[in-house]
N, C-alpha and C positions, 0 to 999 in steps of 0.2 A: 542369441537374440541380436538382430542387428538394432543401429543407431534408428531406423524406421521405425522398426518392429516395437522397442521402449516408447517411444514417443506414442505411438497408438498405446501400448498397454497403461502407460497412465494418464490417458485421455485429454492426453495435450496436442492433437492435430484433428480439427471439425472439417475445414475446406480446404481443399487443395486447388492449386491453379499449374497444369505443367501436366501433360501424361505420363513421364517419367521423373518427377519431383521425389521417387523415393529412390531412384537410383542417385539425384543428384546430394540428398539428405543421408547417404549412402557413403557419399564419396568422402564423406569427411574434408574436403579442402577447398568449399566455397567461399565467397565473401556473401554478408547478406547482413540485413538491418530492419532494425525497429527502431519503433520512435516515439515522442510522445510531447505533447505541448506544453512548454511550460508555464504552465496557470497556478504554480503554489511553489513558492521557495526548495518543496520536498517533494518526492515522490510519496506513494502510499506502498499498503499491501498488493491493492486491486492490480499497480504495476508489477507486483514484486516477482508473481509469476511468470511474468515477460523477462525479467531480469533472471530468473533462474534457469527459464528457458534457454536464454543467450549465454547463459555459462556451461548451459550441457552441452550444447551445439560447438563453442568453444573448448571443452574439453575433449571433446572428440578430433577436433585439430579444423573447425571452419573459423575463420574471422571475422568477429563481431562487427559493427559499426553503430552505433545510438545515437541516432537523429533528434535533436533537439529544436521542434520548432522554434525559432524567434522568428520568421515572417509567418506561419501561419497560425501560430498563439495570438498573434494580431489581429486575427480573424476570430479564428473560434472553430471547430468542428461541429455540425447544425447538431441538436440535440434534436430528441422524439418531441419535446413542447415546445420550448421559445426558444431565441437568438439568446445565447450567451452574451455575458458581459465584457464591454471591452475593458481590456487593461492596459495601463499606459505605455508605451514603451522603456523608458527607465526600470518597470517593473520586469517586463518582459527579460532586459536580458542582465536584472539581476537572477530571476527565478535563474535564467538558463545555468551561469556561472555554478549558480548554487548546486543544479542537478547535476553536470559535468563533475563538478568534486565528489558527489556522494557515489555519483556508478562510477567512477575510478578507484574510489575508495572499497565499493562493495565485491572489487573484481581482486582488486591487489594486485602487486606485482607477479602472479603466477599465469596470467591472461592478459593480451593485448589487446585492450578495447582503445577503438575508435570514435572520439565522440566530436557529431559535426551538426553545423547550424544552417539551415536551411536559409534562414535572413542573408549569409554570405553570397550566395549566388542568386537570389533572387531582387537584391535590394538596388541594383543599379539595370536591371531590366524594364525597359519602358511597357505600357502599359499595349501597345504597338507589338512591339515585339513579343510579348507570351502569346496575341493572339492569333499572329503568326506563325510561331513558332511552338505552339501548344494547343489555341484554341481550333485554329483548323482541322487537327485529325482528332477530336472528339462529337460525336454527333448531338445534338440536346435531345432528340430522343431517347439518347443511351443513357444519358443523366438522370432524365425525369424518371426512368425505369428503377434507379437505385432506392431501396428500400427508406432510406432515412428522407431522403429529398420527395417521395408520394408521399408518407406519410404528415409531412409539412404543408404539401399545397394546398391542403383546406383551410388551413390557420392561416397562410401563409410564410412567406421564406424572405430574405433580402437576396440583392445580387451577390453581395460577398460570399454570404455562405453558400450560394447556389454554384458557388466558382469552387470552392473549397478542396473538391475532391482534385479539378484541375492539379493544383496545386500539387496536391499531397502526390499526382501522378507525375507532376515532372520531378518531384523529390527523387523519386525512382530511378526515372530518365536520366536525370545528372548524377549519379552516383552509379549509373551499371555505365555510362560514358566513362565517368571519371575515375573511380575507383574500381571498376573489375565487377562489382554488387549485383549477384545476378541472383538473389531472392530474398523477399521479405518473411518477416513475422508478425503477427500483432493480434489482436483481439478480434473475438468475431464480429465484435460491432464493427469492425472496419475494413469489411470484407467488400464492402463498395467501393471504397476508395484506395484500397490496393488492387483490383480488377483493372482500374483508368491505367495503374499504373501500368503492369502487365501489358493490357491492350494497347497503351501508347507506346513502347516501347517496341511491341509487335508492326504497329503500322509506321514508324516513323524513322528505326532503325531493320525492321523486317529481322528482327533477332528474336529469340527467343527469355522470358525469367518465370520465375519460378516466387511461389508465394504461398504461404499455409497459415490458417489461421487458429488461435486458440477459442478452448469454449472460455467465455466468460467467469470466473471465479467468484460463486454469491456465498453470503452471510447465511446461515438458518434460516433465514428468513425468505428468503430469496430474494436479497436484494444485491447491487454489484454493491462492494467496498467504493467509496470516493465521498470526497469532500462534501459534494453536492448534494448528496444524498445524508451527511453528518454520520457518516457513521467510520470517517477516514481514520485509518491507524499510521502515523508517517511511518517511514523508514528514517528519518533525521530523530536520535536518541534524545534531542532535547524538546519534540515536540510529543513526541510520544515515546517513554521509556520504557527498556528492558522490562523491566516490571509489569507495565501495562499492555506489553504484547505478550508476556509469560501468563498472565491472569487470564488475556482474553482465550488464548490459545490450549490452557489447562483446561477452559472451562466448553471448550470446542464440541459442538453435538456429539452426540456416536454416530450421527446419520453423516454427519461430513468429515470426519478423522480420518477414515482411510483416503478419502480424495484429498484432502490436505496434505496427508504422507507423501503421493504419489507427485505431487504437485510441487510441493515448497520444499523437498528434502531430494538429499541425491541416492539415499537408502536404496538399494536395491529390490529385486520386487521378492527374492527368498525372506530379505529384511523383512518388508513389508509385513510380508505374509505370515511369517514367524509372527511378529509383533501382534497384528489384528485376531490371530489365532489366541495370545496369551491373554490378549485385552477382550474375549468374548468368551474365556473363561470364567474373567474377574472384571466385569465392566466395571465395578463399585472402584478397583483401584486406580483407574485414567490410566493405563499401561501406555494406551496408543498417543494420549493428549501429553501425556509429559513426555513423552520420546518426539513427538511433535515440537513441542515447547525447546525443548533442548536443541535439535537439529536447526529449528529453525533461530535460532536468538544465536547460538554457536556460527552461524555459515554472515549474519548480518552485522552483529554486535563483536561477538566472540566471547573464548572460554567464558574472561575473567567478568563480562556483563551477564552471560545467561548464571555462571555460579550466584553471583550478588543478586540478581532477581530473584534465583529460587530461594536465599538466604532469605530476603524480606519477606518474600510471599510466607515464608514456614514462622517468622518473627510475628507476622499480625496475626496469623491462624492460631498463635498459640497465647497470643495475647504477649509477648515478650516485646513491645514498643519500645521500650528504655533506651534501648542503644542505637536506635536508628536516626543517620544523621539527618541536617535540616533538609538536604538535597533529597536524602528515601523519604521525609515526611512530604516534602512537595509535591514528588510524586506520584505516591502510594496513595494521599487524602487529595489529589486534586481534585475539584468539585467537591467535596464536604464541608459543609457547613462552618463558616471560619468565620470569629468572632476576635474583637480584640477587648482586652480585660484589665480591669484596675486590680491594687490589691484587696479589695472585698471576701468575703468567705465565702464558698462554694454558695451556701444557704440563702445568700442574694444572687449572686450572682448566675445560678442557672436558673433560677425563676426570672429573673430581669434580662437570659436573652433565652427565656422559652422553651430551656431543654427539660425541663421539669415544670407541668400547669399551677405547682402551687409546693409549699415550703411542705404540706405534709405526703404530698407522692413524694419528693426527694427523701424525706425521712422514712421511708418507704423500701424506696434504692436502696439505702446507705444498710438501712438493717436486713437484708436479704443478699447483703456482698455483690449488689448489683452495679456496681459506679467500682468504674477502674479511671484513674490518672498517671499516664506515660507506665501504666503496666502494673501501678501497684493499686489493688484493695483497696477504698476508704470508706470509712466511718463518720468522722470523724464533720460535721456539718458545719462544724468551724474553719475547717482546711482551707488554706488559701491555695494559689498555683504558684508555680515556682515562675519567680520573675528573673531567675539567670537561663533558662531557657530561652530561645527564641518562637518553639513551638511546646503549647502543652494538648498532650494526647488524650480525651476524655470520650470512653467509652461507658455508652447506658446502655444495660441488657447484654444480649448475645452480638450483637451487631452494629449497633447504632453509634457511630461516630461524629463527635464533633469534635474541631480544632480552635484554639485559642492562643492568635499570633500577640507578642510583645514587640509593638511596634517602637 
């Protein structure tokens, strides 16, 4: 199977720009980049396939490069509803710093990523000269024809974002100049504005590049992964943890597990196929969601995060809370219900913050062995919490957690 042949088979190439883009996808010794705005200190998931993208491509032996907007995160790329928010510059190229360390960090020392900021070559270009030197060989008709930019002109658009794709196309232009970069990657939403590129580099150098786009990567739901949408998972371990990507990942449909396989993991397709064969013998055991889980948490975090994530995740399913430190209670109950606590006995104290509607449903619990505190049984209506903890772990029922921080 060549390096082409893979990338269709796990349904990582939708458009293609170039009539022989699979010989050059082929050759293994291009240069060629993606890129992405910096609008949040982290990347997410939704990027993370673009990232995995760029390290197959890179193991094959092409040269990555990761364009990190700081002049056109100043902008915005137009969305399908409204102009995006601007954000300050200070923010701008902290986020950048911040991405720069994490895909250096996600690549390692075994892959030579290139990571470059667009604000560097456009920030002393007068406003004269782009349009000179950029806006001349794009036509506005060709614009107006781009999918994202119709769909706006009934709501309305500003000029900035109507320039946008510009932009994004001399990104291009100055990197197959400067650096050799003769094709792009990126998402299919952004199949318009690597086209300008393409085209501009065609009319303006009469050269030829090359560019392919991914399908978009959605939730069950069908929705994309990202911030905007709240449904973002970083890739920065302290925004979102090992744990909270093992969880969400274990619990991954059966209707999108094998696209996730093929996608997030470098598993080969006998792998694959092995795997999805054993997990549609025994769907009830997650075969394909924890080989998921593992691949994916092992290639971002590594061994010794995805082993501790599966450690807590099998700790809370078994109800074994006791030993998990302040850091796994943080968390594993982020978003749970966290109250802070005098020394009172249970008997006031979950009636008085509403985990129990009255002293006799709690005496209720208690004699049905339904009330666990940091893992053990209680009875006991008089029990106070332990105030040498800084977290106490109080579980009603089969499920229902609440926390109680000693501040």
């Amino acid at each position: 199977m060549t390096l082409y042949e893979e990338l269709k088979w796990r349904g990582l190439i939708k458009d293609e720009a170039g009539d022989d883009i699979e010989e050059v996808i082929n050759s293994c010794d291009k240069t060629f980049y993606w890129g992405t705005d910096p609008t949040a200190d982290s990347l997410h998931i939704g990027h993370y396939s673009s990232l995995i993208m760029a390290k197959r491509l890179a193991r094959a032996g092409h040269h990555p490069i990761l364009l990190v907007g700081g002049a056109t995160g100043m902008i915005g790329d137009p969305r399908p509803t409204a102009e995006r928010e601007i954000i300050s510059k200070e923010t701008v190229f902290h986020n950048y710093e911040c991405i720069k360390n994490q895909v250096e960090s996600i690549f390692g020392k075994d892959f030579d990523v290139e990571v470059v900021n667009n604000y560097d070559w456009t920030k002393d270009m007068t406003i004269l000269d782009f349009l000179r030197e950029i806006g001349k060989y794009v036509n506005v008709n060709y614009m107006l024809d781009k999918d994202i930019i119709r769909r706006r002109l009934e709501t309305g658009i500003t000029f900035a974002e109507f320039t946008y794709t510009l932009l994004q196309g001399y990104d291009f232009l100055h990197l197959y100049e400067e650096k050799g970069c003769v094709m792009q990657a990126a998402g299919s939403d952004q199949w318009g504005n690597i086209t300008t590129g393409v085209d501009l580099i065609n009319k303006k150098l009469g050269k030829k590049a090359y560019a392919f786009t991914m399908p978009l990567i959605l939730d069950q739901n069908g929705q994309k992964f990202g911030k905007s949408l709240g449904n973002a998972l970083w890739l920065d371990e302290d925004k979102t943890s090992s744990y909270e990507l093992y969880q969400y990942l274990i619990n991954a449909d059966d209707s999108k597990v094998e696209e996730y396989l093929k996608v997030f993991t470098f598993l080969n397709k006998s792998e694959i196929e092995s795997i999805m064969e054993s997990h549609r013998k025994k769907p009830e055991e997650r075969i394909a969601q924890k080989k998921l889980a593992e691949e994916f948490i092992c290639d971002l975090h590594g061994e010794e995060s995805y082993r501790h994530a599966k450690e807590v995740s099998e700790a809370l399913f078994s109800g074994n809370v006791k030993d998990l430190t302040d850091k796994d209670i943080e968390s594993v109950f982020r978003g749970v219900q966290t109250f802070t606590y005098s020394e009172a006995p249970i008997l006031d104290l979950f009636v008085e913050t509403k985990i129990v509607s009255s002293r006799r449903e709690l005496r209720e619990f208690l004699g049905s062995n339904a009330i666990t505190i940091n893992g053990e049984v209680v009875n006991d209506e008089n029990y106070c919490l332990d105030k040498k903890r800084k977290y106490n772990i109080v579980r009603r029922g089969k499920k229902k957690y609440f926390l109680f921080e000693n501040k």
